[in-house]
Legacy VTK file of the C-alpha trace (Angstrom):
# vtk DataFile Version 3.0
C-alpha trace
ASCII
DATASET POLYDATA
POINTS 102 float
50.714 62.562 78.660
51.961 62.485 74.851
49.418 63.465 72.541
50.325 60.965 69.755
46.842 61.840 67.534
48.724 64.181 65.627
51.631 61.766 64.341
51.628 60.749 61.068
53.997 57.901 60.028
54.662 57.261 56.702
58.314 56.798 55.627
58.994 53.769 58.450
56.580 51.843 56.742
56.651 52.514 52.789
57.964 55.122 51.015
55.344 57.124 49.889
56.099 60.608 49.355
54.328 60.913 46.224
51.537 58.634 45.929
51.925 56.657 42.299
48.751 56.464 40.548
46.742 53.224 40.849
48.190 52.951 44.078
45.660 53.002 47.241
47.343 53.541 50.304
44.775 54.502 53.510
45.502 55.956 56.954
44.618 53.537 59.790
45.361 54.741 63.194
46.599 52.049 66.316
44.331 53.183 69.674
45.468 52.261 73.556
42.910 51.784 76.272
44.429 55.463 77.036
43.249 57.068 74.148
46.488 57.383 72.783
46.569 56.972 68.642
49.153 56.257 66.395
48.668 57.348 63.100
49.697 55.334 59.983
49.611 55.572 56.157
49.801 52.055 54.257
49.003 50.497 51.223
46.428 47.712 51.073
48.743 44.845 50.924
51.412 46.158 53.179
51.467 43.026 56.436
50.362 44.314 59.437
53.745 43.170 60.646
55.712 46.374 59.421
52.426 48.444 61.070
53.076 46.663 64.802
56.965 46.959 64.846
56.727 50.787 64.269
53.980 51.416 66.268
56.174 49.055 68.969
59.290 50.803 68.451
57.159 54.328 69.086
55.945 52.784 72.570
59.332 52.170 73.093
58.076 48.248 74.193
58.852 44.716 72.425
55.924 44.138 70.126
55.269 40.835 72.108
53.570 43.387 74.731
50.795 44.317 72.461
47.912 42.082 71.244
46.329 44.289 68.179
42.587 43.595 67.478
40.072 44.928 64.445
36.509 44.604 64.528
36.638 42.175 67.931
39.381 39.387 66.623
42.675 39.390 66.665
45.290 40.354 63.359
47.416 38.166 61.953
51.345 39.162 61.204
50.808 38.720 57.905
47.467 40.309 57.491
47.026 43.186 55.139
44.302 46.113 55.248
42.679 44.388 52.038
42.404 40.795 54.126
40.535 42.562 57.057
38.535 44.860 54.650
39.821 47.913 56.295
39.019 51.442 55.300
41.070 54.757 55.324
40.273 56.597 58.528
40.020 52.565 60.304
41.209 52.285 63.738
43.128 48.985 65.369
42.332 48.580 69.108
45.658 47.692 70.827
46.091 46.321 74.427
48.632 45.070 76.383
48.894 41.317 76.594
47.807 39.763 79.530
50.950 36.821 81.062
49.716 34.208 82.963
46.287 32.522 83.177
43.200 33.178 84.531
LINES 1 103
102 0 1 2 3 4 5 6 7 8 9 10 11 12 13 14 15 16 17 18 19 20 21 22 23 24 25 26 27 28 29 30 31 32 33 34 35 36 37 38 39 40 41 42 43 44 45 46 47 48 49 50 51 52 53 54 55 56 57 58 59 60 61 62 63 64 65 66 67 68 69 70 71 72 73 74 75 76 77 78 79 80 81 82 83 84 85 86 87 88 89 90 91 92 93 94 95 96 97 98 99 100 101
């Protein structure tokens, strides 16, 4: 299996190659029931949006495949880090979304 706990993505998301001043940006990684993680390095009000499509696109799945929890509920498209009161070093559970009822 891919170990993806060493992948660091910064530039799909925003560009930050130098980190301005003033500017907090935090690394939150995106963990499978596998015990695969994604790494990721956003700002505080970047929309968890941009964080599922590139985590998504690294699966290699439609995002619609993936429900993405924090702390037990479930996160919003346009949720940031700063709305969920996420920390650097946070982790987002992510499992695959169950079809049909039960």
């Amino acid at each position: 299996s891919s170990d993806w706990s060493s992948d660091v993505c910064s530039s799909d998301l925003e560009n930050t190659d130098s980190k301005p001043e003033g500017e907090d940006t935090i690394v939150i990684r995106v963990c499978d029931s596998e015990g695969n993680s994604v790494h990721f390095r956003v700002r505080n009000n970047t929309k968890m949006k941009k964080v599922f499509k590139n985590y998504s696109t690294k699966m290699g799945r439609d995002q619609s495949y993936f429900r993405f929890m924090f702390d037990g509920r479930c996160i919003g498209q346009d949720d940031t880090p700063e709305s969920l009161g996420m920390e650097d070093g946070d982790h987002i559970d992510c499992e695959l979304e169950q079809v049909g009822g039960y």
